[in-house]
N, C-alpha and C positions, 0 to 999 in steps of 0.2 A: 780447473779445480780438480784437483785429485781427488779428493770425495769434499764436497763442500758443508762447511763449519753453520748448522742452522739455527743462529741463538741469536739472540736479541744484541747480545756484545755487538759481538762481530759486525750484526745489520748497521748500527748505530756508529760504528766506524765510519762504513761505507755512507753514513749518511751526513757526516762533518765534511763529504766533498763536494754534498748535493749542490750546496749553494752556489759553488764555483760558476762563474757566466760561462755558460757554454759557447763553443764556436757552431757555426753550420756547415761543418764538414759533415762529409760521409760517416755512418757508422762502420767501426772497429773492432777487433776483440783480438786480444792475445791468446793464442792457443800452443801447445806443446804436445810433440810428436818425438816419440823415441827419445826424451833428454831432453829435446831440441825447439826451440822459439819461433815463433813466428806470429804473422797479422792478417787476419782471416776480413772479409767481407761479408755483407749480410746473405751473400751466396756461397758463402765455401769457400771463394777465391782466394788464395793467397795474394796478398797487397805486397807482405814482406815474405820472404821465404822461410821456414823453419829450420834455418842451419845457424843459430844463436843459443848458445849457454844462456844467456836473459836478455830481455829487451827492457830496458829500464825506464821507457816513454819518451815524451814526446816534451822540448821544451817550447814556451810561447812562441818561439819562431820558426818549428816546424821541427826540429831537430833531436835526433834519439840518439841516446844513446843505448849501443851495445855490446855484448860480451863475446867474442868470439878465442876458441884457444886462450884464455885466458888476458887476450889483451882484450882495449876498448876501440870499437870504433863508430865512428859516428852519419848514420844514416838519415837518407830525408822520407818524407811519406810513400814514396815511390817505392823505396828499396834502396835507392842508389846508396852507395855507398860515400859519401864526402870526405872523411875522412879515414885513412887505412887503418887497420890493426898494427900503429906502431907504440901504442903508450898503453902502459898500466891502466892509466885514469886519463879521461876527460870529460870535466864538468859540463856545465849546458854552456850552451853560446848567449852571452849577455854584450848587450852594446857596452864599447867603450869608447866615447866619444861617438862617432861617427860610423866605426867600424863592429862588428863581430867576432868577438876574443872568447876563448875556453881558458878554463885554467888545463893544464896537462900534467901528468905525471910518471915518471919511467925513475924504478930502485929506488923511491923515497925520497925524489928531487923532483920539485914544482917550477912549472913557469907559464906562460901564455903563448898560445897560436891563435892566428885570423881565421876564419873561413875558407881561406885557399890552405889551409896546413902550414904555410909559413908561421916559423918561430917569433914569435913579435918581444918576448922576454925570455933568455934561456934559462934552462932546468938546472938551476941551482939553488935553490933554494931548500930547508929546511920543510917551510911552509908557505904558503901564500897566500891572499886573502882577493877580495876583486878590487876594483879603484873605486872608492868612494869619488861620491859628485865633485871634490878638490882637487882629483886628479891624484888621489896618491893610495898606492894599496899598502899593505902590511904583511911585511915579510918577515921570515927565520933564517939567519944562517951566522953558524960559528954560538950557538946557544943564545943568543941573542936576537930581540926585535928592532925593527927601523921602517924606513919610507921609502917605498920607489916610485919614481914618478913613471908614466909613460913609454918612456925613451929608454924606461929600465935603470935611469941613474936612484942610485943613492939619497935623497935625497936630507934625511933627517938618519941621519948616521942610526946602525947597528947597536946600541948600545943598554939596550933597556931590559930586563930580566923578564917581564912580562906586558904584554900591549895590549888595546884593541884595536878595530880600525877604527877610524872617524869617520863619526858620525854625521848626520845632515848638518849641526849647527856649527858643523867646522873643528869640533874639536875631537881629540882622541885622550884615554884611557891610558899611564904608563906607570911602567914599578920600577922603583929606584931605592935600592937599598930593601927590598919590600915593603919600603911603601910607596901609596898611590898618589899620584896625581896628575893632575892633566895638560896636556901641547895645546897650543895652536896649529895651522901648517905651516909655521917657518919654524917650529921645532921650538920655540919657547915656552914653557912652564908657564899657564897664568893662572894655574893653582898648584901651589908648592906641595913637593909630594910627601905627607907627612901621615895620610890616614892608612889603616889597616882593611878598609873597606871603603870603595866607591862603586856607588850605582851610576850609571849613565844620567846623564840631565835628560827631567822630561820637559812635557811642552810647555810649562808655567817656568824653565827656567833651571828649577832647584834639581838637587841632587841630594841622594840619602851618602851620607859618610858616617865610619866611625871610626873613633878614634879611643884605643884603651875597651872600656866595656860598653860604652855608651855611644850612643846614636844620635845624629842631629840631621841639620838640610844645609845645605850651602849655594849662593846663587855662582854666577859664570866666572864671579870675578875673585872668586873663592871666599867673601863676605859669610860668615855663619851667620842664618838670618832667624835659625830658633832656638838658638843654644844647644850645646853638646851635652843635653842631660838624659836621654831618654835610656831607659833599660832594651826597648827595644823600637821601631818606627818601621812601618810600611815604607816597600819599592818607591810609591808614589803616593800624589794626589788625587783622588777620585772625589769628584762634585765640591772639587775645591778642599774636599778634608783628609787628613790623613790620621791613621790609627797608629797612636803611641800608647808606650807604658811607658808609667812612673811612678816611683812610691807606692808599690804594688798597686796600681790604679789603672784602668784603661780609660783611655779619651779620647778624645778627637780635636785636632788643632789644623786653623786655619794656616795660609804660609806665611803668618807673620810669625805662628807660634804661638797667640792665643788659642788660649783653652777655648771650646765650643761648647763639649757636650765630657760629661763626667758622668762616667757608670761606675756604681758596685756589681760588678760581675765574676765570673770567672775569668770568663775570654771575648774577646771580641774579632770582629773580623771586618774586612774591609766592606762600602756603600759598594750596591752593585747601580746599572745606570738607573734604576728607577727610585734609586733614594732610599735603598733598606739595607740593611745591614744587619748578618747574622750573631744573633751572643748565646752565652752560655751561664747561667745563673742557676747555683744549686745541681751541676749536671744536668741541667733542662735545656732545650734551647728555643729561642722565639727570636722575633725580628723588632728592630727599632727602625724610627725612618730619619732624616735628615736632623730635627727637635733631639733626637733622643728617649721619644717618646717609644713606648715599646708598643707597638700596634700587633706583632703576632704575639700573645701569652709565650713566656716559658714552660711550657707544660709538655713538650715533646723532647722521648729517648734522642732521636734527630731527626733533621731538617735539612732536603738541600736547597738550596739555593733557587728562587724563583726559572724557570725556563720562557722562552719563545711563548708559548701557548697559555700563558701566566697561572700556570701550576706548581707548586710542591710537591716534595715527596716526603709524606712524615711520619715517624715509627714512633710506636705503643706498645709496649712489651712484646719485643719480637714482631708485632704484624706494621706493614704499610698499610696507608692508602694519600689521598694525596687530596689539597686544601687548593683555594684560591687566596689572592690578595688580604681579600677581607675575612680570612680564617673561618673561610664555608669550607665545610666536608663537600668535595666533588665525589672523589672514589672511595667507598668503605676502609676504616682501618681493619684491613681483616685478608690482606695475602701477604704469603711468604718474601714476593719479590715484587718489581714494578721494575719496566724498565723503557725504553725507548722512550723517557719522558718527554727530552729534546723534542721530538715530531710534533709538527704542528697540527696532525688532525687526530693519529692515533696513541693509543699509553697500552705497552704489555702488561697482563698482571698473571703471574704464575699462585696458584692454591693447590697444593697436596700433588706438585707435580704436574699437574695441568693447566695449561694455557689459556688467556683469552683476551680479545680485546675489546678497550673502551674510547669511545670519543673525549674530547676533551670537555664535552660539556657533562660529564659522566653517565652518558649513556651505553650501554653495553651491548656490544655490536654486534661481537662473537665471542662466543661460549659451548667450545667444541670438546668432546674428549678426544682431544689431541694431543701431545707432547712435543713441545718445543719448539712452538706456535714462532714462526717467523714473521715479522712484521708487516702488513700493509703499505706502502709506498703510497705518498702525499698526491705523487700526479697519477698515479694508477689506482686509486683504491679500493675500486671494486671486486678484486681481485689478489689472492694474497697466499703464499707457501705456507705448509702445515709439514709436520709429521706423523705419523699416525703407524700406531704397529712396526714400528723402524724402519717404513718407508712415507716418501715424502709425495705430497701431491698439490691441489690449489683447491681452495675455499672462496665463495663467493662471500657478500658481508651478512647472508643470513646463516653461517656456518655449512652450509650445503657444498659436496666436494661436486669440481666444476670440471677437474681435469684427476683424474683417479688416484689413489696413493700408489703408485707401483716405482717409484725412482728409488734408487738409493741416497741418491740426496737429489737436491733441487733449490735455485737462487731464485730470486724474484725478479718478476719480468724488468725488462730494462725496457727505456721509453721508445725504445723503437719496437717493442711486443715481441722479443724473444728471450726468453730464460735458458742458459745452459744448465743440463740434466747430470745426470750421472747413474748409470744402471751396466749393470756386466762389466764394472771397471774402466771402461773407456764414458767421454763426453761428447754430448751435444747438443743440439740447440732445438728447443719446440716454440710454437707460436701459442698466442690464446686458447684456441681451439684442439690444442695439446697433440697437433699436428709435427709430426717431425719435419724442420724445416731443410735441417744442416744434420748429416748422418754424426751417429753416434761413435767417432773414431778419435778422439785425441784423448792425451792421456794426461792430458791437464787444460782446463778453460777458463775466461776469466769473460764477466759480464760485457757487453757491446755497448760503447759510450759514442758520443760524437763530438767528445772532446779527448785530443789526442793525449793529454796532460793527463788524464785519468785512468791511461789503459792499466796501469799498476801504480804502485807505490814507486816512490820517486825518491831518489838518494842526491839528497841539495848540497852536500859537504862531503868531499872526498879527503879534502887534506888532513894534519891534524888540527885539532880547535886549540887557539893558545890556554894557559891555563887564566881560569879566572879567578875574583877573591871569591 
């Protein structure tokens, strides 16, 4: 971290990767030295060396990618080097079939290598996609999309102005004349391409299309199974219903296309899993549940969306605070911000600039004058980063500092009990006991995981994306 970002944003990023199942490898951390990359131990050791422009992580099968001199080469936990710096681009290594294939790229030409470096499809392509379970990927070349199987043939000719790949249920997405419709894998049309809009089939089958201004659902066989009337119609189904307008009217229809539930509203929005769904009446917003029945009042400026810890967050002229199910007041309507609602034990609330946190049950845990109070961590909570006076230190959960404010900045411990720091421009790494563990010399750190997939942020698509409707 070249000086680390301490807001609640940023923590709450970092906390959409919590959930990932961790492996039990050793702990990691990416560190930078002079420009330069590399993967430290919870002793200092270098794992990987620091001669990488970026290390882009670690995919499920061991395998990173990295940046060296501008090309990519692809390294294992050790170091070793597997594949040389001879392409642009190579993506993660994914089974295909039996084997381990990358997509590759050198001058804006795509194809696939094995795990030995051998070329298994050459680099001519346009674009590339990976091979769906049918054995067939989706390529570009000559302005055009098609099939290639395996072996690299051809399979479903070059000829479509726009594709996706196919999907699990065997079928794919293609534009003819622009418009849409969709193959099987022998390349036959078993919906004729006539719409201006298709969504992918979900798992009940149907599909949203439209055709002219209006919206409807179509099952596999390209049967329209709720009429092409709708002014507008949700992606999909959720809890069996889907959100349409019609005749300036929102509603909800089953997949036959009966009507369900008929609102006067302004807007509606989609059932989340627990069977409520956000509207907007008079500029107000409240929640209905499955009936139509409106169980939250419309009475709030806004409303988000239920979280994990079955909370809201709901504004009143300008102030938050945040409600449960049953439209109890857990947290006063009465701060500026709320944030890290997501976490399941703690919720930040900011007031005139200053920080503090509450449990979910709304109890308030800490209330420091601090600024820019960094979140408590679910499996560590006892202990949690602050700022204070523009520097940063730790709080225990009686607001009492446990480890002194003197960092220029400071992350939150990671579950192996060491937080990288930042003080005199360079980084390092302290324990609980605000012990330096790992000397304060790099000049960029990143938190120590023991899942290799998490050392950074991960780039899953190199080629280009084809266009979509």
């Amino acid at each position: 971290m070249k000086k680390i970002i301490y807001s609640f944003a940023l923590i709450a990023l970092f906390h959409t990767f919590a959930p990932c199942v961790q492996s039990q490898e050793s702990y990691a951390a990416l560190v930078n030295v002079d420009g330069k990359y590399g993967i430290i131990d919870e002793k200092g050791n270098y794992i990987v060396p620091a001669i990488y422009d970026f290390i882009w992580g670690f995919d499920e099968n061991g395998y990173g990618n990295a940046v060296i001199d501008g090309k990519t080469v692809i390294i294992d936990k050790t170091g070793k080097i597997v594949i040389p710096a001879k392409y642009d681009i190579v993506r993660d290594f994914l089974y295909n079939g039996d084997e381990l294939w990358a997509i590759v790229g050198n001058d804006d030409k795509y194809g696939f290598i094995d795990i030995t470096g051998k070329i298994t499809v050459p680099l001519i392509y346009d674009e590339i996609r990976i091979f769906a379970g049918n054995g067939l990927a989706l390529v570009k070349i000559n302005e055009k999309y098609g099939y290639i199987d395996r072996t690299g043939k051809m399979v479903i000719p070059a000829k479509y102005s726009k594709a996706k790949g196919f999907a699990p249920n065997g079928l794919a997405l293609v534009c003819i004349n622009n418009k849409w419709g969709c193959i099987n894998s022998k390349g036959k049309l078993v919906v004729p391409a006539k719409y201006d809009y298709f969504e992918n089939f979900g798992d009940n089958g149907l599909a949203r299309v439209k055709k002219g201004d209006k919206y409807g659902y179509i099952n596999k066989t390209g049967k329209v199974v709720t009429g092409m009337k709708y002014k507008f119609a949700a992606d999909y189904f959720q809890n069996g219903l889907a959100r349409v307008e019609i005749d300036d009217m929102w509603a909800y229809i089953d997949q036959t296309g009966k009507v369900m539930i008929k609102l006067k509203c302004d807007y509606a929005e989609d059932f989340d899993e627990e069977g409520m769904a956000r509207v907007t009446v008079n500029k107000k917003k409240g929640f209905i549940d499955k009936n139509g029945k409106m169980v939250i009042p419309a009475v709030y400026d806004d409303l988000s969306y239920f979280c994990e810890n079955g909370l809201a967050i709901v504004t009143m002229k300008g102030k938050k605070g945040c409600i449960d199910r049953s439209n109890n007041l857990v947290i006063p309507v009465k701060y500026d911000d709320i944030t890290d609602i997501d976490d399941k034990e703690w919720i930040g609330v900011t007031l005139n600039g200053k920080e503090a946190i509450y449990d979910n049950t709304g109890k308030l845990v800490a209330n420091v004058a601090a600024s820019r109070l960094a979140t408590s961590i679910p499996y560590m909570p006892d202990i949690m980063s602050v700022g204070y006076n523009n520097k940063m230190g730790f709080i225990d959960r009686t607001g009492r500092f446990v480890i002194p404010p003197v960092y220029e900045a400071a992350d939150d411990f990671s579950t192996n009990g060491l937080s990288n720091v930042y003080i005199n421009g360079k980084n390092g790494y302290i324990d609980r006991l605000g012990r330096l563990v790992i000397p304060v010399q790099y000049d960029n750190a990143y938190p120590f995981t023991n899942d290799w997939r998490l050392l950074t942020w991960r780039i899953y698509d190199f080629s280009p994306t084809p266009e979509t409707p």
